[in-house]
C-alpha positions in Angstrom: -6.7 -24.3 -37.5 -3.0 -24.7 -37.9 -2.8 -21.9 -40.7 -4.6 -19.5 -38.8 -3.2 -16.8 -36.2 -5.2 -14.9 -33.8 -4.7 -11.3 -32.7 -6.1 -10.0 -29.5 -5.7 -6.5 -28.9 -7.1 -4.1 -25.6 -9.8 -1.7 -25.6 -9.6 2.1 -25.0 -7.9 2.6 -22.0 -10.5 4.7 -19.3 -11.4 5.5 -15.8 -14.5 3.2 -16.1 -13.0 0.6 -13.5 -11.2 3.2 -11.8 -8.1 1.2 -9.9 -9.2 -1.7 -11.0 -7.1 -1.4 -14.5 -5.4 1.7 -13.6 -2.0 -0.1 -12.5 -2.8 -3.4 -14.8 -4.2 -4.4 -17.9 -7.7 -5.6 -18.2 -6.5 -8.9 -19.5 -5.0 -9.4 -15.6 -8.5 -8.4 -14.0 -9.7 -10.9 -12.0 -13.4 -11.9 -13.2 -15.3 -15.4 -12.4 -14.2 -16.2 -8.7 -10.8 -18.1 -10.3 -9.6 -16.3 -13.1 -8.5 -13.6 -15.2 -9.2 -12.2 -17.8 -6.6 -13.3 -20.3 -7.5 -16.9 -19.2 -10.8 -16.6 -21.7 -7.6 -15.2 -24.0 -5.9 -18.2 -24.0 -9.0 -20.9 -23.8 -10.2 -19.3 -26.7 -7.0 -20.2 -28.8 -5.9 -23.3 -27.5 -10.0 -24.6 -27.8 -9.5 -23.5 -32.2 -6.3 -25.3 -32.0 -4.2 -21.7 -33.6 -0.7 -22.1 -34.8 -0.4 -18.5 -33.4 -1.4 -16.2 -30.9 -0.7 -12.5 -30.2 -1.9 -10.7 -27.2 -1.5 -6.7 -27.2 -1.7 -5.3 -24.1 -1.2 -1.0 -24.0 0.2 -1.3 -20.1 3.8 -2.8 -19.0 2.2 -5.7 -15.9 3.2 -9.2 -15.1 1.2 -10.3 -18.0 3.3 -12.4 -20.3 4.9 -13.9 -17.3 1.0 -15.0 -16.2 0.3 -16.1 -19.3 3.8 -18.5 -19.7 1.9 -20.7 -16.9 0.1 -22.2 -20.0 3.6 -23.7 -20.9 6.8 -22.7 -21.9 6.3 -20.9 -25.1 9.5 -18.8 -24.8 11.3 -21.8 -25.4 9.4 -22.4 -28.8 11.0 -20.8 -32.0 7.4 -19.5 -33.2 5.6 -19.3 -29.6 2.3 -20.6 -30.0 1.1 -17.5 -27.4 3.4 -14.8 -27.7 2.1 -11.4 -25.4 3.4 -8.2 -27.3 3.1 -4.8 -24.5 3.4 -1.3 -25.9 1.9 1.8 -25.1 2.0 2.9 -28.7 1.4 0.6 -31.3 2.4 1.1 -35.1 1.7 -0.2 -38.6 5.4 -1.3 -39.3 5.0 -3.4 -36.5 1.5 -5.2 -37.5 3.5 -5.8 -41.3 6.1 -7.8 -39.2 3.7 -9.2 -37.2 2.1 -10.8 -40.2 5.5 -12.1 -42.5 6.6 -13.6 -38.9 3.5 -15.7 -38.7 3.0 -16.3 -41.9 -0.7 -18.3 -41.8 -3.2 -18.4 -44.5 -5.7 -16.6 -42.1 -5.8 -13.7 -39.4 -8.6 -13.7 -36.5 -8.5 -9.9 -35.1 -10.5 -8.7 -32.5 -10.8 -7.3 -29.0 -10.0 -9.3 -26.5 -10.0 -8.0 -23.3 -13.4 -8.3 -21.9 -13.9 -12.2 -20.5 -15.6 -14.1 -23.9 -16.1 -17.7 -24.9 -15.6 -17.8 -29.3 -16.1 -20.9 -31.3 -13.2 -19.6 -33.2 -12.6 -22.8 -35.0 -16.4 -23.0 -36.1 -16.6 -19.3 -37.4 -13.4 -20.4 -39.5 -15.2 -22.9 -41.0 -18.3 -20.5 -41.7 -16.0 -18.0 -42.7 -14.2 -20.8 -45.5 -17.5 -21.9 -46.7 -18.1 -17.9 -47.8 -14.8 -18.2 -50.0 -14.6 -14.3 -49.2 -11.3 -12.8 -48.8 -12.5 -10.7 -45.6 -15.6 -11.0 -43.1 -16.2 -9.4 -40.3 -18.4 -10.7 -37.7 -20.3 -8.8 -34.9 -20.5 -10.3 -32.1 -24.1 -11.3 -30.7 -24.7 -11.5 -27.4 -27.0 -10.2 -24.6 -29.9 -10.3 -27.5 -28.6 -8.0 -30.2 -25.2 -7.6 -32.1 -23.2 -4.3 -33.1 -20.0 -2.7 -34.4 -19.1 -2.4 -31.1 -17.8 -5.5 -30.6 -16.4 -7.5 -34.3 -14.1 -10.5 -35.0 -12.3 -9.7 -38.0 -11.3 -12.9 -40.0 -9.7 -12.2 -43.4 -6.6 -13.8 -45.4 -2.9 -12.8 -45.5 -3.2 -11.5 -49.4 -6.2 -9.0 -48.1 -4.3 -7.8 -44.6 -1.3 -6.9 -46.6 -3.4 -5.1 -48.8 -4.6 -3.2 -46.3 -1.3 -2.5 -44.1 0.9 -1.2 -46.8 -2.1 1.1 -48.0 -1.8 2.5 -44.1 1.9 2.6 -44.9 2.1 4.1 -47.9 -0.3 6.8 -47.1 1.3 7.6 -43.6 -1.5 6.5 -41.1 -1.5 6.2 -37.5 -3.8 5.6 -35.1 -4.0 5.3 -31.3 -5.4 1.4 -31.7 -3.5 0.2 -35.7 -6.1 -3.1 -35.3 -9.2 -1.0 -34.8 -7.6 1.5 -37.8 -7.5 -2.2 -39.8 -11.0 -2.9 -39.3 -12.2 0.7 -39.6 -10.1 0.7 -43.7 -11.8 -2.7 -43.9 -14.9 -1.7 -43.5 -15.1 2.2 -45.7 -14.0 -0.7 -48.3 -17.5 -2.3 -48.0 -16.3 -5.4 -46.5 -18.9 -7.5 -46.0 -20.2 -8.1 -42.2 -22.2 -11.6 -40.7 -23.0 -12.1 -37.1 -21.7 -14.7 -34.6 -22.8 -15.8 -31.0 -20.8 -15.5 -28.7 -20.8 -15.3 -24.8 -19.1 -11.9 -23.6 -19.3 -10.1 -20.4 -17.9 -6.9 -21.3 -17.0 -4.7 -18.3 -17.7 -0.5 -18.1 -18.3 -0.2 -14.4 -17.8 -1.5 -11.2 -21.3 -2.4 -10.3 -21.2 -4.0 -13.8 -18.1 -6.0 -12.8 -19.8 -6.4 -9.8 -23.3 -7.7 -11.4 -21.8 -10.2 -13.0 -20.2 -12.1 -10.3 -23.3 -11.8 -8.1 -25.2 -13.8 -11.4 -22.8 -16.5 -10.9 -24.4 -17.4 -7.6 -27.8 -17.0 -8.8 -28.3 -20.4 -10.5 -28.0 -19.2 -14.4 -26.2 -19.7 -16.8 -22.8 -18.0 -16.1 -21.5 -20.7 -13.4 -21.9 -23.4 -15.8 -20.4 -21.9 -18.8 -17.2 -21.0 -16.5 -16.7 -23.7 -14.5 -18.7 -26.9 -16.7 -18.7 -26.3 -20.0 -15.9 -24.0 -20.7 -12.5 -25.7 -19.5 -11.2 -22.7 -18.5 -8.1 -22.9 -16.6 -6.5 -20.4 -13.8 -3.3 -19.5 -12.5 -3.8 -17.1 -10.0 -1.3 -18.2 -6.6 -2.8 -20.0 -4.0 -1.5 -21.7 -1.3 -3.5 -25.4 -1.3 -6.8 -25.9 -0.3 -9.4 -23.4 1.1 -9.7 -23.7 5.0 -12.9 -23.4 7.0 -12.2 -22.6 11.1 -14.3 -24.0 13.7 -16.6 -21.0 13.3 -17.1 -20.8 9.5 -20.4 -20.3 8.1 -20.8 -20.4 4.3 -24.1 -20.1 2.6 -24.6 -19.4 -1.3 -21.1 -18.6 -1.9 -18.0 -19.5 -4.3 -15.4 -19.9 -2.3 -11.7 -21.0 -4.3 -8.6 -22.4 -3.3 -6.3 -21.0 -0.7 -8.1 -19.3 1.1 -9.0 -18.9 5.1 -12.7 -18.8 6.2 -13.0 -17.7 10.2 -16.1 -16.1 10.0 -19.5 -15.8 8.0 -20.2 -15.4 4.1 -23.2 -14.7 2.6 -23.6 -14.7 -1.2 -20.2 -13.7 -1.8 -17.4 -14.3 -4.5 -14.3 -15.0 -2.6 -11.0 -15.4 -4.2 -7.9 -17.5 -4.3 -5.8 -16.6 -1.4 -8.4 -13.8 0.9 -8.7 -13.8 4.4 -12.0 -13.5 6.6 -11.1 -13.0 10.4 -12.4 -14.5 13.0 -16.2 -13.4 13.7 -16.4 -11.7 10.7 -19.2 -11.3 8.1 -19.3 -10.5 4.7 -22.5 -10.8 2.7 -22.7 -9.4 -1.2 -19.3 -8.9 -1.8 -16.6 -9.7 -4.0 -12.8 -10.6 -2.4 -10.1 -10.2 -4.8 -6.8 -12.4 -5.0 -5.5 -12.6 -1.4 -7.5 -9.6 0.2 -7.9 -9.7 4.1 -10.7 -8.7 6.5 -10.4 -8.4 10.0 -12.1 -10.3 13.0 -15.4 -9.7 14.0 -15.4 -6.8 10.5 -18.8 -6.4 8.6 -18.8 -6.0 4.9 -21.7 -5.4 2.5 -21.7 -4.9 -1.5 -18.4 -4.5 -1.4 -15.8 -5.5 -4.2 -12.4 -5.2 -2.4 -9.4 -5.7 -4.7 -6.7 -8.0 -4.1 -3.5 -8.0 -2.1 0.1 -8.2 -2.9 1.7 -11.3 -1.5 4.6 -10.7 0.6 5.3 -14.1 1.6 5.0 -16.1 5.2 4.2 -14.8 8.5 1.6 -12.7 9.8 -1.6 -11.5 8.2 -1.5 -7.6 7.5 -5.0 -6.9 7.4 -6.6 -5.0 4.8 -9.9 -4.2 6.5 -8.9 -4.2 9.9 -11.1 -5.4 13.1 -14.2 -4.2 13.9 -14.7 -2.3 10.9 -18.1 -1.7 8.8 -17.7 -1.3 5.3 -20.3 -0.5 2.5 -24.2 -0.3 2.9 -27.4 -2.5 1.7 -28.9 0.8 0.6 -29.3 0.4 -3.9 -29.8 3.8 -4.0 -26.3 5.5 -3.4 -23.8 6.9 -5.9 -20.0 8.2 -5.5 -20.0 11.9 -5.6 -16.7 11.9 -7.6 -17.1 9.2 -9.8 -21.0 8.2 -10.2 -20.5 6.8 -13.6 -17.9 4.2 -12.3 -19.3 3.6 -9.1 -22.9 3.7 -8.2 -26.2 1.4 -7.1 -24.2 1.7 -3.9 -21.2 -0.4 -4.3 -18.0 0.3 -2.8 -14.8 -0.2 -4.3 -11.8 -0.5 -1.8 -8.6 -0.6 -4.2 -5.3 -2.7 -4.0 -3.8 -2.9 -0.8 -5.6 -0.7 0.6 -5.4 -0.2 5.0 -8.7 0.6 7.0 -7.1 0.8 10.2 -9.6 -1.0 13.1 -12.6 0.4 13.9 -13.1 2.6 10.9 -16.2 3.3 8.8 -16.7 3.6 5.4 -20.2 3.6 3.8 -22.1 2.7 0.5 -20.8 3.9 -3.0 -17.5 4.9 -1.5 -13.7 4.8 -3.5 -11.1 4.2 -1.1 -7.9 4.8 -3.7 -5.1 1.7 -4.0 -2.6 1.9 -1.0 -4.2 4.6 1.0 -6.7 4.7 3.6 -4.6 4.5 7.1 -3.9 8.7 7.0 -7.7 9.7 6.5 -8.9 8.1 9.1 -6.3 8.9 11.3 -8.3 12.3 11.6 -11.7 11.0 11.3 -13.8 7.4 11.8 -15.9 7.6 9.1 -15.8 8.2 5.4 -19.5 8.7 4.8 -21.8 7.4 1.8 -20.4 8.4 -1.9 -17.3 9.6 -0.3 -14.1 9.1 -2.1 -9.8 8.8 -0.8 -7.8 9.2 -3.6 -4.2 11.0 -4.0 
């Protein structure tokens, strides 16, 4: 695949995950137990053996600087992975894009939602054709759809298309998504692939996914057997269990410091669980941090900013009771993001000790500490934002 670039470019950008992406890029959500999203990115390319990547991201986040963990492609005079951020994105720049990397072949497609592609086997389906253009939907979770496409097509037939776009002015919000949209009023041709892809809409969807991990299917063994995927989030060494640890159906990862109880839970590089604490259902972003003797239930808590040695600054603070086993419950502000009562407690956020907060509940990134100054609780479907 050494005449063939790959372009990965983001979604829409929505409220779906709430905080989740609202300060990052989907690429740098953490999905799996040990990874990102970008790492599927990357795997993805590397695996086809590409002569170039391009990630898009439409945010301004630590993402190429994650992403240069792979190696040192700055150094390279055509980096093999170069990440491209922009709010607005333009045709002029895609015509660039293409004359800089100057392959026989383009792969376009959306690729921010964790995916495992066979990129180098559709090429080969895709040669076989002897098509100037294909585009393949994706097929996966029993059907396949427009909705998700990998665009494969040769550097003759992009050009075509992008100097049309020029010449008559166009603009879009997404240029790649205007590509495939021209492509396809042309009557391109479509085929379908299979693929795995877990794309994310919700936070009980994010959250399904990395319960199904610890359920014995599929999932764990195409992340962490078959896949070769490879993570870079910071940890410091090897997990540690305290005297009083009790694990039981749970992916625990590096770096992190078990004191008390957890119960089919997804617990991240780096988190914390205080002494006498339980946790059961839950998902524990990069470096989050739950008091002693705490209890958490169907809870995804997102991670925590390092700030280097010394004393743990609690998240969840002690004694606290956070979320519910109820199914039922959905957030009064936001009950397409967060329903099926799962609670979303966002990026260093502070429940000081003792506090409650119940099932379906939003508590905003950074806040938490002021409301419940005034009151103990912050009851079922209840939100703290700004």
């Amino acid at each position: 695949m050494d005449d063939v670039t790959i372009i990965s470019y983001p979604g829409e950008r929505n409220d779906g995950l709430l905080s989740l992406t609202g300060d990052r890029s989907r690429y740098l959500l953490p999905f799996g137990g040990r990874f990102r999203v970008v790492d599927f990115t990357v795997r993805n390319s590397l695996a086809a053996g590409a002569r170039r990547t391009v990630i898009f991201s439409n945010i301004q986040d630590d993402l190429d600087e994650y992403v240069h963990n792979y190696g040192d492609f700055k150094s390279e005079k055509f980096p093999r992975i170069k990440v491209v951020a922009s709010e607005a994105q333009d045709i002029q720049m895609c015509y660039k894009l293409v004359l800089d990397s100057n392959t026989a072949l383009y792969i376009i497609y959306n690729g921010d939602n964790p995916s495992l592609i066979d990129f180098a086997g559709i090429v080969k389906r895709f040669r076989k054709t002897r098509k100037h253009s294909l585009l393949y939907k994706m097929h996966f979770g029993g059907r396949a759809s427009l909705a998700n496409t990998i665009l494969v097509t040769n550097q003759k037939a992009l050009l075509s298309v992008i100097n049309r776009a020029i010449e008559e002015n166009r603009s879009a919000p997404n240029v790649f998504e205007m590509i495939v949209n021209i492509m396809v009023n042309k009557g391109i041709e479509t085929s379908t692939c299979h693929v795995h892809c877990w794309p994310i809409r919700s936070i009980p969807e994010y959250y399904g996914y990395h319960i199904d991990i610890l359920k014995g299917n599929d999932l764990f063994d195409l992340l962490y057997r078959k896949s070769a995927l490879s993570g870079h989030i910071n940890t410091n060494g090897y997990a540690k269990l305290g005297t009083n640890a009790k694990i039981k159906q749970s992916l625990v990862s590096d770096g992190c410091d078990i004191n008390g109880t957890v119960l089919s839970s997804i617990v991240y590089p780096g988190a914390v669980v205080g002494e006498g604490a339980f946790v059961k259902e839950c998902v524990l972003l990069p470096h989050a941090t739950i008091g002693p003797r705490s209890r958490l239930y169907r809870t995804v808590m997102d991670e925590k900013t390092v700030s280097g040695e010394g004393q743990v600054e609690w998240n969840v603070g002690e004694r606290c009771l956070i979320g519910s086993e109820a199914e039922g419950i959905k957030n009064n502000d936001f009950p397409r993001s967060i329903h099926s009562g799962i609670t979303l407690l966002g990026k260093n956020c502070s429940i000081p000790h003792g506090a409650r907060v119940g099932g379906a509940c939003y508590v905003a990134p950074g806040l938490g500490q002021e409301f419940f100054i005034k009151s103990k609780s912050l009851y079922d479907g209840m939100s703290i934002t700004r």
